[in-house]
C-alpha positions as CSV (number, residue, x, y, z in Angstrom):
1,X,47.6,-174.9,49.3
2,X,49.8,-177.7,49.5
3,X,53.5,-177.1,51.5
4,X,56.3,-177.8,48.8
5,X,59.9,-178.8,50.3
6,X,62.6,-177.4,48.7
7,X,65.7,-179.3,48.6
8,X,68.6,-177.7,48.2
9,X,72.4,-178.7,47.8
10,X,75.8,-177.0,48.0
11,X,78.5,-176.8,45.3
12,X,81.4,-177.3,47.4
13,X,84.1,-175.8,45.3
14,X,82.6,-172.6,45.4
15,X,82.1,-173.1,49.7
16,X,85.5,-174.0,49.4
17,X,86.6,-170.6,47.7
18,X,84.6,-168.5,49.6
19,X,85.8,-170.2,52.7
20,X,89.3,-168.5,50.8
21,X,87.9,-165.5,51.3
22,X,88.1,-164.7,54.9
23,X,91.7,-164.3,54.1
24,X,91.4,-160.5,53.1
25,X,89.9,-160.1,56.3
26,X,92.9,-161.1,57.9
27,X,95.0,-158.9,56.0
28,X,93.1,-156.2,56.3
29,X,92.9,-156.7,60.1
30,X,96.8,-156.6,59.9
31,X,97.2,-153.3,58.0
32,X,95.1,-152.0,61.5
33,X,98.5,-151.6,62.5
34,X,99.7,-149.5,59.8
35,X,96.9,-147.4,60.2
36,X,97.8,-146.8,63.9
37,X,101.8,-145.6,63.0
38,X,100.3,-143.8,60.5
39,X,99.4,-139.9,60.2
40,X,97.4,-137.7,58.0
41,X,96.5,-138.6,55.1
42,X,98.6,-141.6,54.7
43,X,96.6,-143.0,57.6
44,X,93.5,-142.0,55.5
45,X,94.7,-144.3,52.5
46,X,95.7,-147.1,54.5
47,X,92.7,-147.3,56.6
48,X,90.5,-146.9,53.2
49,X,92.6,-149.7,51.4
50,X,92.4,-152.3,54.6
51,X,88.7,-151.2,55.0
52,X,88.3,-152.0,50.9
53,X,90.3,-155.4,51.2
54,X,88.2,-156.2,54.6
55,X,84.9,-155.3,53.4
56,X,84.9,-156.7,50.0
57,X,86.5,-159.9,51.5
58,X,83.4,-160.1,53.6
59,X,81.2,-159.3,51.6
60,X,82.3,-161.9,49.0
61,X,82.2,-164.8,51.3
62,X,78.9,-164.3,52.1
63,X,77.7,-164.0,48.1
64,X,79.7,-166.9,47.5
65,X,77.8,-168.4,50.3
66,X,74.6,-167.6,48.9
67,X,75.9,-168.7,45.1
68,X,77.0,-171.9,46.5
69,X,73.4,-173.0,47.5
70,X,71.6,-174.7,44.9
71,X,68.0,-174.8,44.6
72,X,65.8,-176.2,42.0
73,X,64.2,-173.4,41.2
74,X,65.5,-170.2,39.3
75,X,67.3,-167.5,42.4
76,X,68.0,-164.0,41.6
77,X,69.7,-160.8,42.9
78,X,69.0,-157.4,42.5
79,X,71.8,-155.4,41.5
80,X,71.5,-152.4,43.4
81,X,70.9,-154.0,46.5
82,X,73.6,-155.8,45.6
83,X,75.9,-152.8,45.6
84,X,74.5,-151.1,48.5
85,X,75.1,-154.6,50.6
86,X,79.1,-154.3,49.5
87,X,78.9,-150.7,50.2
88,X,78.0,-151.5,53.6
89,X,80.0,-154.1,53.9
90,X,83.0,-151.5,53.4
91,X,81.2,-148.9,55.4
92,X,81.3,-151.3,58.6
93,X,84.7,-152.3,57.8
94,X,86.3,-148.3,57.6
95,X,84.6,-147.7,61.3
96,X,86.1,-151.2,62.7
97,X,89.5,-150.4,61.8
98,X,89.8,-147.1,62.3
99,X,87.9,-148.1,66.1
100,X,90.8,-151.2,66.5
101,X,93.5,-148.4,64.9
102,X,93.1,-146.9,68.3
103,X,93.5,-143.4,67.6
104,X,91.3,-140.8,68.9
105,X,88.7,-139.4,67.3
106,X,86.8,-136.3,67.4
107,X,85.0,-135.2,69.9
108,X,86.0,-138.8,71.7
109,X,87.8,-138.7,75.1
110,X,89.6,-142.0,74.2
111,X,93.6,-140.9,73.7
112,X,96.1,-142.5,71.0
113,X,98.1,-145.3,72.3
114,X,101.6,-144.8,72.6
115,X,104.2,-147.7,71.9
């Protein structure tokens, strides 16, 4: 069988917007420090919200990304896998702030830091 070359291109609004994108990671990296002077439950609901804003920022840069390349043939994405990528995207994002939030967590010998 003959090797075929696929040559592909990029639209470069769409690199340009999801280039945009890293933005929510930055805020999201900034409301770490409201989830440090936080306690109880609000510290829950700001470390969910930042770990939403952080992880879908993410993940939407890289399917941007990946919806900027063109190819000449037909590309296509499986929904659920899909959703279980931004799932994990979030996931990933709730244990990196609440790790950079520096408080302790159970069962951890690490101690809250004190300003």
């Amino acid at each position: 069988m003959a090797a075929v070359n696929l040559i592909g291109s990029y639209n470069y609004a769409l690199v340009r917007f999801g280039v945009d994108r890293h933005l929510a990671s930055y805020a999201a990296l900034d409301l770490a420090g409201r989830v440090t002077a936080a306690g109880g439950w609000t510290r829950a609901v700001w470390l969910l919200g930042g770990a939403g804003a952080m992880g879908t920022g993410i993940w939407s840069m890289h399917y941007i990304g990946m919806l900027a390349f063109i190819l000449p043939i037909p590309v296509a994405y499986d929904w659920p896998t899909v959703l279980l990528s931004l799932f994990a995207a979030i996931l990933a994002s709730v244990v990196a702030l609440g790790v950079v939030s520096g408080r302790k967590w159970v069962g951890s010998e690490r101690s809250p830091e004190v300003s």
